[in-house]
N, C-alpha and C positions, 0 to 999 in steps of 0.2 A: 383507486380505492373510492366507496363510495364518498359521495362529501356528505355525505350524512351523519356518517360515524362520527359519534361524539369523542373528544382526544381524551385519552386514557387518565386516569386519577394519576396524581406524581408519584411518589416513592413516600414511604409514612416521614422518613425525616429529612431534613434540607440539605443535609450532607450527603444524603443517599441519591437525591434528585439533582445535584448536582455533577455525580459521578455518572449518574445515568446519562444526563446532557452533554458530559465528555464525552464521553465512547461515542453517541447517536452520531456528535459532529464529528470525530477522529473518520468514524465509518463511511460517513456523506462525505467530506473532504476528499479521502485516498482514494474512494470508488471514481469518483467525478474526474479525477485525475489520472487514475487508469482507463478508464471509459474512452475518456476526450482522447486519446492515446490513438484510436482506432483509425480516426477520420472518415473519410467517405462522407462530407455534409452533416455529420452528424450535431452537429457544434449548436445549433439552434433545439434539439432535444434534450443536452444537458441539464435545462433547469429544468424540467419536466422529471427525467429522470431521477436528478437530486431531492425533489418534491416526494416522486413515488418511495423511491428508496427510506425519507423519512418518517413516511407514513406508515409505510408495511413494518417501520423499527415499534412507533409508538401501540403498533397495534398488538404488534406480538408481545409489549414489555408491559401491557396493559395490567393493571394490578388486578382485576376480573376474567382473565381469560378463559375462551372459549374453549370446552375441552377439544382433543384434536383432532376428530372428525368434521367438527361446525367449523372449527376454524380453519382447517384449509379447504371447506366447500365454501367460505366468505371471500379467501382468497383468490383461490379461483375463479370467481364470481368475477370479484372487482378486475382480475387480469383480462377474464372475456368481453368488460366492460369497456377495458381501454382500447383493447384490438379490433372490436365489431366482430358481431356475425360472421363473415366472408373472409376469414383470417384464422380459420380454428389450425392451419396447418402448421401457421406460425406458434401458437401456443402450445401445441405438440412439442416444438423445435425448443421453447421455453420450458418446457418439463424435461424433454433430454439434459439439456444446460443446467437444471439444477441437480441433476444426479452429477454429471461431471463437476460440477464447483463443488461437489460433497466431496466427491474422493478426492480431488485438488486440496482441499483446505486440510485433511489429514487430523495427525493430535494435536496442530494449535484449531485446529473447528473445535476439538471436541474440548478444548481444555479451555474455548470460551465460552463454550456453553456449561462449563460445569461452574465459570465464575460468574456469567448472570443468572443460573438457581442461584447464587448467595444475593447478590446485587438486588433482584427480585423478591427474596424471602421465600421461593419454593420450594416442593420436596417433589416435584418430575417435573421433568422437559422434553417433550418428544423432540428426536432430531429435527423435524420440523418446525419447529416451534421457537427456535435461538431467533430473536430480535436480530444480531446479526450476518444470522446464518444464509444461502443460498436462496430461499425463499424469498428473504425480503428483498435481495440482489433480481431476482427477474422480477419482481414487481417494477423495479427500476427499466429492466429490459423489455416489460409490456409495454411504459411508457414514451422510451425510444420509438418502437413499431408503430405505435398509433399514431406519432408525430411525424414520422421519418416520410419523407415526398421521394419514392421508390417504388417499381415491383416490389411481387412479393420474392424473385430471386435476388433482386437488390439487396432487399433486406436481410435474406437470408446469409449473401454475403459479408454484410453487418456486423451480423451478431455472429459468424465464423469467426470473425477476425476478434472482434469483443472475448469472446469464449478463450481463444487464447489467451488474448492479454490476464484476461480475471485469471486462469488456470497458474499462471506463469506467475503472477503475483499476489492471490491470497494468502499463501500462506505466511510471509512476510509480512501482510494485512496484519492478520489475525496474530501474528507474533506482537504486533505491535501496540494491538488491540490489549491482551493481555498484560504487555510489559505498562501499559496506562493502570486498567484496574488495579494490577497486585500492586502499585509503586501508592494509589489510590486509598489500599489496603482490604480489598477485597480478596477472597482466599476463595479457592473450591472448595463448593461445599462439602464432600466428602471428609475434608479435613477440621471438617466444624460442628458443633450440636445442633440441635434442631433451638430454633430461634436465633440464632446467630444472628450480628448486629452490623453493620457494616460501619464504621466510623473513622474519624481522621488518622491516619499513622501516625507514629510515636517514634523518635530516633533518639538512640543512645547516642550522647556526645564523640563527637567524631566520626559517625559511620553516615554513609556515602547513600544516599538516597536512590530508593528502587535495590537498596543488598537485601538479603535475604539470607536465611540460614540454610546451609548444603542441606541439613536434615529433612528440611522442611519441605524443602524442595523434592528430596528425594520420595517423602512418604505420596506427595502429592501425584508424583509422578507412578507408583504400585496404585493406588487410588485410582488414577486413570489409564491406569492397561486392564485391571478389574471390567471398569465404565466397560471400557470397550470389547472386553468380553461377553460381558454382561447383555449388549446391544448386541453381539454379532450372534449371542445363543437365543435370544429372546426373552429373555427375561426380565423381569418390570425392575426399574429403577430403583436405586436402593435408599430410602428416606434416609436425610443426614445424621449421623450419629451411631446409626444402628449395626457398625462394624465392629463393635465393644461386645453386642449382645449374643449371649451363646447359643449356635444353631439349636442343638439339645433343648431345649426350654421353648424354643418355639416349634418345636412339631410335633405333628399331631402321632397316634398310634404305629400307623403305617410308617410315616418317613419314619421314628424311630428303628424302628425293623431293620430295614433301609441303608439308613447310617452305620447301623450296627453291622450290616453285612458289608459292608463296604468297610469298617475298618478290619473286620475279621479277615478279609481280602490282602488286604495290604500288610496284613501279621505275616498269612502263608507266604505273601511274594516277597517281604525282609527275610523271614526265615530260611526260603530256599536259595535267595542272595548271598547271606551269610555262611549256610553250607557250602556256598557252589566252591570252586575250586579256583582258588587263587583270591578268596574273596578277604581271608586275613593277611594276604599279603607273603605266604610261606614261596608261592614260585610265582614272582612277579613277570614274568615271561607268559602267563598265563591269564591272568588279570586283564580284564576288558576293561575298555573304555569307559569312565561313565560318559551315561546316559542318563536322559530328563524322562522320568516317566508321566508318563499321560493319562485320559482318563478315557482314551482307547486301548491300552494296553488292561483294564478292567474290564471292557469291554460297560462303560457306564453310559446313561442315556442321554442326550444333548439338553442342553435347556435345565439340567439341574443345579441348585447350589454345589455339589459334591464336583459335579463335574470339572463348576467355575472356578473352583478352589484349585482341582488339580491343573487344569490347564495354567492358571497361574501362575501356581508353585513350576508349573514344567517349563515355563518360558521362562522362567530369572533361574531352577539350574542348567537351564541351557544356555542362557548367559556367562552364567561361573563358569562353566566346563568350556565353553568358547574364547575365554579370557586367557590374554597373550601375558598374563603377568603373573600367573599363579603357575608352579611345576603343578604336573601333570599326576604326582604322589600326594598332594595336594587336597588337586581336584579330586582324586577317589577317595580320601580322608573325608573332607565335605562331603561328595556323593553318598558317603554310608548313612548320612543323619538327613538324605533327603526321605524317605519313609513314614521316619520319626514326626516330621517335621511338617509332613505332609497332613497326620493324624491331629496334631495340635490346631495347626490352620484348618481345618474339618470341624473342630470342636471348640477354638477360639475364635474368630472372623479377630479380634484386636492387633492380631499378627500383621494385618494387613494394614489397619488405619495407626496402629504405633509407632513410631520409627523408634522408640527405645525399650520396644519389645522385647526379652531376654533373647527369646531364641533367632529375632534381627541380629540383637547385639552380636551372639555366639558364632554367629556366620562372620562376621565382621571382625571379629579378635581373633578368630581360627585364622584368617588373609592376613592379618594385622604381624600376628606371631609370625608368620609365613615369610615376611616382608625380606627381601634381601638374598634371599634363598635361589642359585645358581637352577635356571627351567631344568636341567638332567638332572636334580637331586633324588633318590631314591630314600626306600625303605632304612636303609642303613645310617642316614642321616642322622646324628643325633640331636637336632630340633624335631624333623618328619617323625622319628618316634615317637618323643613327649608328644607329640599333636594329634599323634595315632592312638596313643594310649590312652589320649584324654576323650577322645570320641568313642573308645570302646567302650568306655566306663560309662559315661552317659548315655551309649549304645544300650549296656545291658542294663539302667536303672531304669527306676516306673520310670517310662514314655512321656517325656514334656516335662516332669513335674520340677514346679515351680524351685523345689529345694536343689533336686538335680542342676538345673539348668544354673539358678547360682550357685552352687556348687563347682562347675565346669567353668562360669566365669572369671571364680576367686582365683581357679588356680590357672587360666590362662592369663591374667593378671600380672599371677605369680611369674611364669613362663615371662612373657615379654619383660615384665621388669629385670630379671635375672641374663636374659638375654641380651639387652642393650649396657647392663654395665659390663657383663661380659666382652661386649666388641668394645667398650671406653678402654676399659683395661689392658688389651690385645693391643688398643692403638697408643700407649702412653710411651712407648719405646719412638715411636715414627713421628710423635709431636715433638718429642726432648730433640729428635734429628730437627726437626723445623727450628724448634729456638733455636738451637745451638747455629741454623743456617744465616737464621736473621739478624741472632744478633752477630754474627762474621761481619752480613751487611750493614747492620747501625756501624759497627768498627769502622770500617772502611771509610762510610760517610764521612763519620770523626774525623778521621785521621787524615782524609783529602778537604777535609775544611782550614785542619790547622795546616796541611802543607801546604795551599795555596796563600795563607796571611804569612805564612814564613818564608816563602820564595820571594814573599815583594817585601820584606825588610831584608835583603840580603845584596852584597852588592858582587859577591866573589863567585863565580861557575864553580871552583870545586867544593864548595858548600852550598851550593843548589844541589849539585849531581850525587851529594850525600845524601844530601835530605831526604831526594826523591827517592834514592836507590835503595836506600837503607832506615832512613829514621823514619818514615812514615807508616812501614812496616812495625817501629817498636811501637808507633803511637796506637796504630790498630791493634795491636796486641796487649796494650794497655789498655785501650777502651776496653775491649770485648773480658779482660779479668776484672776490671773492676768498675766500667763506666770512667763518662768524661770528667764524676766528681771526685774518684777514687783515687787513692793517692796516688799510685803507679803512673797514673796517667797526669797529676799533678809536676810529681817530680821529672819525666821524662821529656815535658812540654817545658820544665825549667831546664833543662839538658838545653834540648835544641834551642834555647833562645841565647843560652850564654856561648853555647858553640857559632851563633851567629855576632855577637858580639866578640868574643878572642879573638877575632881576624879581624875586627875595625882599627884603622888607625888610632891610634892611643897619645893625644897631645898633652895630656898634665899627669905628674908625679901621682895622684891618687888614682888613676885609670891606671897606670903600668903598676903602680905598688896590688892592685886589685885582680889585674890579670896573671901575675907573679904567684900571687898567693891561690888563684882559682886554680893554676893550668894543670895539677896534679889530680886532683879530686875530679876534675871536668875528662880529662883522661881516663878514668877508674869507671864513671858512671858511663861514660860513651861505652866503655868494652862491654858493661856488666847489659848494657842495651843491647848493643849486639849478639853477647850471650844467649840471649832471652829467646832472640830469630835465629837463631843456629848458624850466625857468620863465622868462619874461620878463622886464625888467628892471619892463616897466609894473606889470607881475603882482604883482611880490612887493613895492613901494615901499610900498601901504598899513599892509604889516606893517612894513616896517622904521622907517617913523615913528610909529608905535606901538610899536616895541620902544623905540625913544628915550625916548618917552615916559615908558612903564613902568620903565627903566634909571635915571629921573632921578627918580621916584620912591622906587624901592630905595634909591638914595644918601640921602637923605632921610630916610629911616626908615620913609615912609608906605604901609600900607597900600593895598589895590587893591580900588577898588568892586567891589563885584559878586563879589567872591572868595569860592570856594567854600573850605570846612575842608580842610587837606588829607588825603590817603586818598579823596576823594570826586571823581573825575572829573568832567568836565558827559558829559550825557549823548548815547550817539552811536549812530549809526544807520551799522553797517560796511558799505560799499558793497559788491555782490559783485563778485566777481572773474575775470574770462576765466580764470584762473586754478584755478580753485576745483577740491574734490579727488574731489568724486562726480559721478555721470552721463556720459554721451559727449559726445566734440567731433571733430570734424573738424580735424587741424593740418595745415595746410600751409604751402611757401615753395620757392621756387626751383624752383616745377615739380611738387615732392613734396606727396604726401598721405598721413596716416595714421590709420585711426582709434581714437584714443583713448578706453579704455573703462576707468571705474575702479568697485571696490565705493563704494554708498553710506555715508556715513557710520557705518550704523549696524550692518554689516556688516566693520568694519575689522580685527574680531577674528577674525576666521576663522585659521583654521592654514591655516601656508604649506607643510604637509606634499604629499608628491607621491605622483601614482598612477601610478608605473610609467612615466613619461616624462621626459625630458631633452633640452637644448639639442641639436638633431643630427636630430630625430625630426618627420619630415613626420607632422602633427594634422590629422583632418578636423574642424572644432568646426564653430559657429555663430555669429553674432553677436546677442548676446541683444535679445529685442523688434523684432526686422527679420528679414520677412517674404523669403524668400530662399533661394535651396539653400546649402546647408553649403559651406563653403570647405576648402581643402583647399590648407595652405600649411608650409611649415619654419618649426621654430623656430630663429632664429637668433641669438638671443640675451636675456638674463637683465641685469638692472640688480644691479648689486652691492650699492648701497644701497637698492635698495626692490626689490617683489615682481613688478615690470613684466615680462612678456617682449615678444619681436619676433615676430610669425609673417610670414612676406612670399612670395610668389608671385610672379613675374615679369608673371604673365598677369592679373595682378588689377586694378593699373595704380596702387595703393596697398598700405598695410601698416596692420597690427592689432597692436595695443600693448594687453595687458590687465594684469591681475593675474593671477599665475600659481594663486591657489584659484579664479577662477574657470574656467580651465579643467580644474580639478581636480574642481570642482562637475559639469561636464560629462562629465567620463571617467567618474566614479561612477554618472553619470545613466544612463548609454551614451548618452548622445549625443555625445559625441565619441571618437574613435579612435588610437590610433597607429595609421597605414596602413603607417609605413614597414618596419615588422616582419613585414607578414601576408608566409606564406608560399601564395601565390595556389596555386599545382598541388594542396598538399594541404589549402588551405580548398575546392578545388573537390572534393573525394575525400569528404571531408564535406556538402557539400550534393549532392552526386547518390548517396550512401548515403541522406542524408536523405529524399529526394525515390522511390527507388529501393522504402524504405521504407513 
């Protein structure tokens, strides 16, 4: 570049000039790094390089710029400057390389250049023109050439090799380029008013620096598949702000004409949709696919707003209609209000820059209702109708209007809320199965805590082999009626303590006078325990003539053959348990099934912190080690004493009880999702940018 060019005015405010000096350096740093990448001797053209490349930034973020004819014949100037005369072939070769780094950099090119219009305070930017777009990257490549001690096929091998590297790496560049700015709190401008300010971000306590809202994100993202519409029909850039203001009011005689023919167009093609056959839905065998109409199928003229509208709207319903998560009854439900919806975006442009635009919203709550909904479900469905019924109503009301559209919202509102306490209620049967499972398990625990402290005060085997065989059973049976505070379980854990005491050797008058007076009633309670767990009478008489035994021993004073020290249990082999707290099970009763999946053991310690989901929120997860599409069910409820939730789907014909880290393990994983949040219209705005791309 020339050295004469004087370096550009800063940015009007100090915060703004300092984000500008980020990016410039982020830009020079990662290029010089991929550059150096290449070798071939190159290594002593680097600073040269990194010089040109700063230079072609300052020039193009110049706050005076050159409109964009002067300024790329300056540029080019200064490249022919640095290659000499006897080199024009290589500058050729340097013009080729910037059309290829354009298509290489894709929508993070273009979505950095829609963040230095903000950065900058402009309202256009020729592709050309991004500070740090391709242009200023072979400034950097004119300055290699003119230093590089080579042929000129030398060189040309050079910048082959270079060419790669950049193709293969800016986009990642430029992602990263961006992920600086917005975190910076620079915004594209389409999402901003004309004078928009650029200044220091503000973070609500707690939130994680560089987050951002889905919404916002999303709008930005329709914002820039427009851009790129907009650029691929010819059309002049659209000054910030002015996606609020309605087509109508700005055109002149003619376009009105125009407009007006073109929605009269779109009345006949709904109207003969609507006639056509299978279009209400009477012989769904007949029913075509939807389809994203275009603004070839009008047969409309390139290059116009009308046009840029419909092509639009045709790339996000062609998104929804390509989308693996919506039934396909659905998608034609949606597809009938694409028309409608078409007419509005024609005569609002706010459709586009609002993300809580009604008729966004009503795309997004029609999916929303949807949510859970088996891909085969048909017309017959009784959600698919209410969802049908409520598009035809807003089908045949005025087109767009404001009262309409809330009106369609209040009651799909209605619809989803009716429908989630509906599946709560469906589930209230398969949760009382879950308590009732767990707390078996807290029992159990119970009852194997107290028979472990009761087997090491025991010193006699045939009152171990009770205990274990039989009393531990009463004691789980007690917990689970009434808790470990509840009487039943009070008085029964007094059972088994004095049934381990009546067998101890009894050496003074007041222990025999005491076990004299117990042995009747301590008899009475043992049977009425066993009663409880359905022991026989035949069953238990072996033990009770050996408790005699053993009772009339104690009185005596004597000792019990075979008696272990005590502290020293006999030794025992814990049955497992139906019960038990790792791996899955199937529960069922009364018709119901659910399945039950718990962390293994050795997993117990996991944090029961959450990722971003809670009771309310339809989860597509999986179920872990079974081979199966993902499920896709509400949560419907959370165990207050342990980490269990409910997921349940009407259409499943069962429910899924886990631990709530493991579906927490899965959200992190991405393998599972909160669905009930996506906002469908502008997740579709983002994949046909993406795709577009």
């Amino acid at each position: 570049m020339p050295d004469h060019q004087p370096p550009p005015p800063p940015p009007a405010n100090d915060y703004r000039a300092q984000v500008l000096l980020a990016s410039r350096n982020l830009f020079q740093q990662r290029l010089r790094k991929i550059v150096g990448e290449a070798g071939g001797n190159i290594s002593g053209c680097l600073d040269a390089f990194s010089r040109a490349v700063g230079k072609a930034h300052d020039m193009l973020a110049s706050a005076q710029p050159l409109d964009g004819f002067d300024e790329a014949a300056s540029l080019t100037a200064s490249r022919l400057t640095l290659i000499g005369d006897d080199d024009l072939e290589v500058g050729i070769r340097l013009t080729e390389i910037t059309t290829h780094l354009r298509d290489a950099g894709g929508r993070a090119l273009w979505r950095s250049r829609s963040l230095y219009l903000t950065l900058l305070q402009r309202s256009t930017m020729g592709p050309d023109d991004n500070p740090v777009g391709p242009e200023a990257i072979c400034e950097g490549l004119a300055a290699i050439c003119a230093q590089y001690d080579g042929s000129t096929e030398q060189t040309f091998t050079v910048l082959d090799r270079i060419e790669d590297l950049l193709c293969r790496d800016l986009p990642a560049l430029y992602d990263e380029i961006n992920d600086l700015l917005t975190k910076l709190g620079v915004e594209p401008t389409q999402a901003q008013h004309p004078g928009a300010r650029v200044t220091a971000p503000t973070r609500a306590a707690g939130e994680q620096p560089g987050s951002s809202a889905p919404r916002a994100a999303s709008s930005n993202a329709l914002l820039l598949l427009q851009d790129v519409l907009r650029h691929r029909s010819g059309l002049p850039q659209a000054p910030a702000g002015d996606q609020a203001a309605p087509v109508i009011s700005l055109l002149d005689g003619t376009a009105t004409v125009m407009l007006e023919n073109v929605l009269d167009r779109l009345t006949a093609l709904e109207l003969r949709s609507t006639l056509s056959p299978g279009a209400a839905g009477e012989d769904e065998g007949l029913a075509p696919a939807p389809r994203p109409l275009k603004s070839s199928d009008l047969d409309l003229p390139l290059g116009s707003a009308e046009t840029l509208t419909l092509d639009t709207m045709a790339l996000i319903f062609e998104a929804i209609f390509e989308s693996a998560d919506l039934p396909e009854t659905v998608k034609g439900i949606i597809g009938r209000l694409q028309i409608p919806l078409l007419k509005l975006a024609i005569v609002d442009p706010s459709l586009f820059a609002n993300s809580e635009h009604p008729a966004r919203v009503l795309i997004n709550r029609m999916a929303r209702a949807a949510v859970g909904l088996p891909l085969n479900a048909n017309r017959d469905h009784p959600l698919c109708k209410r969802i049908a019924d409520l598009a035809t109503a807003l089908h045949d009301s005025q087109q767009g209007s404001s009262e309409a559209l809330g009106e369609a919202l209040a009651k799909l509102e209605v619809l989803i809320g009716e429908r989630d306490q509906a599946v709560r209620e469906a589930a209230s049967g398969h949760i009382r199965l879950v308590v009732a499972h767990e707390q078996a398990i807290a029992a159990e625990e119970a009852a194997e805590n107290w028979l472990c402290a009761s087997l090491a005060r025991t010193r006699s085997p045939e009152i171990a082999t009770f205990l274990e065989r039989y009393w531990v059973r009463v004691m789980a049976a007690a917990a689970q009626a009434g808790g470990t505070d509840g009487a039943r379980w009070q008085q029964d854990s007094a059972t088994g303590g004095e049934l381990i005491w009546s067998v101890q050797p009894k050496q003074s008058n007041e222990e025999r006078k005491h076990l004299a007076g117990l042995a009747s009633s301590l008899i009475k309670r043992i049977g009425s325990g066993l009663d409880e767990i359905g022991i026989s009478r035949a069953e238990r008489l072996p033990f009770l003539n050996r408790l005699f035994d053993l009772q009339t021993a104690a009185l005596r004073g004597q000792a019990q053959d075979g008696a272990r020290p005590a502290g020293m249990p006999p030794e025992r082999r814990r049955p497992s348990s139906p019960a038990a707290k790792s791996g899955a099970r199937l529960l069922a009763r009364d018709g119901l099934q659910v399945q039950y999946l718990a962390l293994p053991d050795e997993q117990e310690h996991v944090a029961r912190s959450s990722s971003g989901w809670q009771v309310g929120d339809w989860l597509r997860f999986s179920l872990p080690e079974q081979e199966q599409k993902p499920l896709c069910g509400l949560c419907c409820w959370q165990s207050p004493s342990s980490p269990t939730i409910v997921l349940f789907n009407p259409d499943w014909g069962f429910a899924v009880a886990m631990p709530r880290a493991l579906l927490d393990q899965q959200v992190r994983a991405g393998r599972a999702q909160v669905v009930s949040g996506i906002a469908t219209f502008d997740i579709a705005a983002e994949r046909a940018l993406h795709l577009l791309a």
